[in-house]
C-alpha positions as CSV (number, residue, x, y, z in Angstrom):
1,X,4.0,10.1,-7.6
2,X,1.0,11.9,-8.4
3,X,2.2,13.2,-11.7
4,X,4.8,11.0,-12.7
5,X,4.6,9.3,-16.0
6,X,7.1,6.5,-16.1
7,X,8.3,4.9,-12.5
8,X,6.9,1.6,-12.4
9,X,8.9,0.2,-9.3
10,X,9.4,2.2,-6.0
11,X,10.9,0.3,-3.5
12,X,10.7,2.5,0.2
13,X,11.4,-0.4,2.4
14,X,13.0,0.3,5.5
15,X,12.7,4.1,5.6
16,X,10.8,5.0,8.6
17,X,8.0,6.4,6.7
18,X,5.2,5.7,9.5
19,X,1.8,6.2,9.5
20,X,2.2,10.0,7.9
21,X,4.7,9.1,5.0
22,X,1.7,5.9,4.0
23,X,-0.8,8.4,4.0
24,X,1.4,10.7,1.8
25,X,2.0,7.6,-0.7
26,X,-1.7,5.9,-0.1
27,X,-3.0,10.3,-1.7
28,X,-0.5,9.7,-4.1
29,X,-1.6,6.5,-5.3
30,X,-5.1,7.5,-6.0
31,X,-4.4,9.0,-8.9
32,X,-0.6,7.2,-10.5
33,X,-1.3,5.5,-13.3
34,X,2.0,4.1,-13.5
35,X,3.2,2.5,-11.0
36,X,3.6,-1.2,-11.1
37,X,4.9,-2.3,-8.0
38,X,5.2,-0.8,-4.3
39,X,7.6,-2.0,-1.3
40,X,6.5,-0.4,1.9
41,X,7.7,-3.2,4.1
42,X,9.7,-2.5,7.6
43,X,8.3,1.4,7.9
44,X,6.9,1.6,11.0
45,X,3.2,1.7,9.5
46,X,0.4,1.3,11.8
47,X,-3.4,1.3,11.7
48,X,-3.4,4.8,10.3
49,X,-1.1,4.1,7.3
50,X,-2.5,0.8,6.6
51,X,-6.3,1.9,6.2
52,X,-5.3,4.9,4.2
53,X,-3.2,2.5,1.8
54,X,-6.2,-0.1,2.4
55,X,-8.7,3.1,0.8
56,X,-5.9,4.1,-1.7
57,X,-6.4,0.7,-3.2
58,X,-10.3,1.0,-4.4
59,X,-8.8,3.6,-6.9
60,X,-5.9,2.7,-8.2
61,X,-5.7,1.2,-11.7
62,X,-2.0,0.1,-11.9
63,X,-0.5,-1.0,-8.7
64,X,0.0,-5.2,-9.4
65,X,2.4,-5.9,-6.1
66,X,2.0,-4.7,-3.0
67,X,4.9,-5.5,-0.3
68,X,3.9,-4.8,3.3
69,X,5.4,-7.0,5.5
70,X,7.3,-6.0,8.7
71,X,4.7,-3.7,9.8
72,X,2.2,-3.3,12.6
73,X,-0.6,-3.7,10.8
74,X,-4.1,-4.8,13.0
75,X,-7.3,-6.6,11.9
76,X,-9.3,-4.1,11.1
77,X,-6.2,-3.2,8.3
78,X,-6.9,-6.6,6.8
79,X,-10.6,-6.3,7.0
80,X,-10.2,-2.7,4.7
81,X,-7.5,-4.2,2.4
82,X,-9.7,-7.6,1.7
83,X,-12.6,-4.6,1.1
84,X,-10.7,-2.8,-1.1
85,X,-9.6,-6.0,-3.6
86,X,-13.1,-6.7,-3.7
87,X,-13.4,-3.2,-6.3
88,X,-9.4,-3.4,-7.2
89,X,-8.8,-5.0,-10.7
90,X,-5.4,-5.3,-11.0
91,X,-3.5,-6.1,-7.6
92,X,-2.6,-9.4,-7.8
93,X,0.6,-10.1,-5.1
94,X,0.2,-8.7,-1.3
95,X,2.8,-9.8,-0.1
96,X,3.2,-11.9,3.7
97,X,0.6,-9.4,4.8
98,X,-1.1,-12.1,7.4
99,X,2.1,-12.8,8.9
100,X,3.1,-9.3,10.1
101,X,-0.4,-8.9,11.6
102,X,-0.5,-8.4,15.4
């Protein structure tokens, strides 16, 4: 992801990425300038994951859909996503992100 030139969908759903394989994605996404729309959802991600995927978001430039639901995500993962959007221009679905929340 970090120097491809032409995906625009990556769908990972269901892949047991965790916390370590959202961080992976969340560096990745800092600097894609492609990449359209992201499915994360039923991967085990945490707190961790989320915030790094909530900090990836103030940089990124492309991402418009963002699909997270079926993971653990807190609060405080919210709180840094709904910081992030505030400096994001160009994310405009998050998909059932309130719903997964424990």
């Amino acid at each position: 992801l970090k120097s491809n030139k032409s995906l625009r969908t990556l769908n990972l759903g269901r892949n047991s990425l965790s916390d370590n394989g959202a961080s992976a994605i969340a560096e990745a996404l800092k600097v894609n300038e492609t990449l359209t729309e992201l499915s994360l959802y039923v991967n085990g991600i945490t707190e961790e994951g989320g915030r790094t995927i909530a900090d990836s978001l103030k940089g990124n430039k492309s991402l418009r859909t963002l699909d997270l639901r079926g993971n653990r995500l807190s609060d405080n993962v919210a709180s840094a996503i709904a910081e992030a959007l505030k400096v994001n221009e160009t994310l405009t679905e998050l998909r059932r992100l309130r719903q997964d929340l424990l």
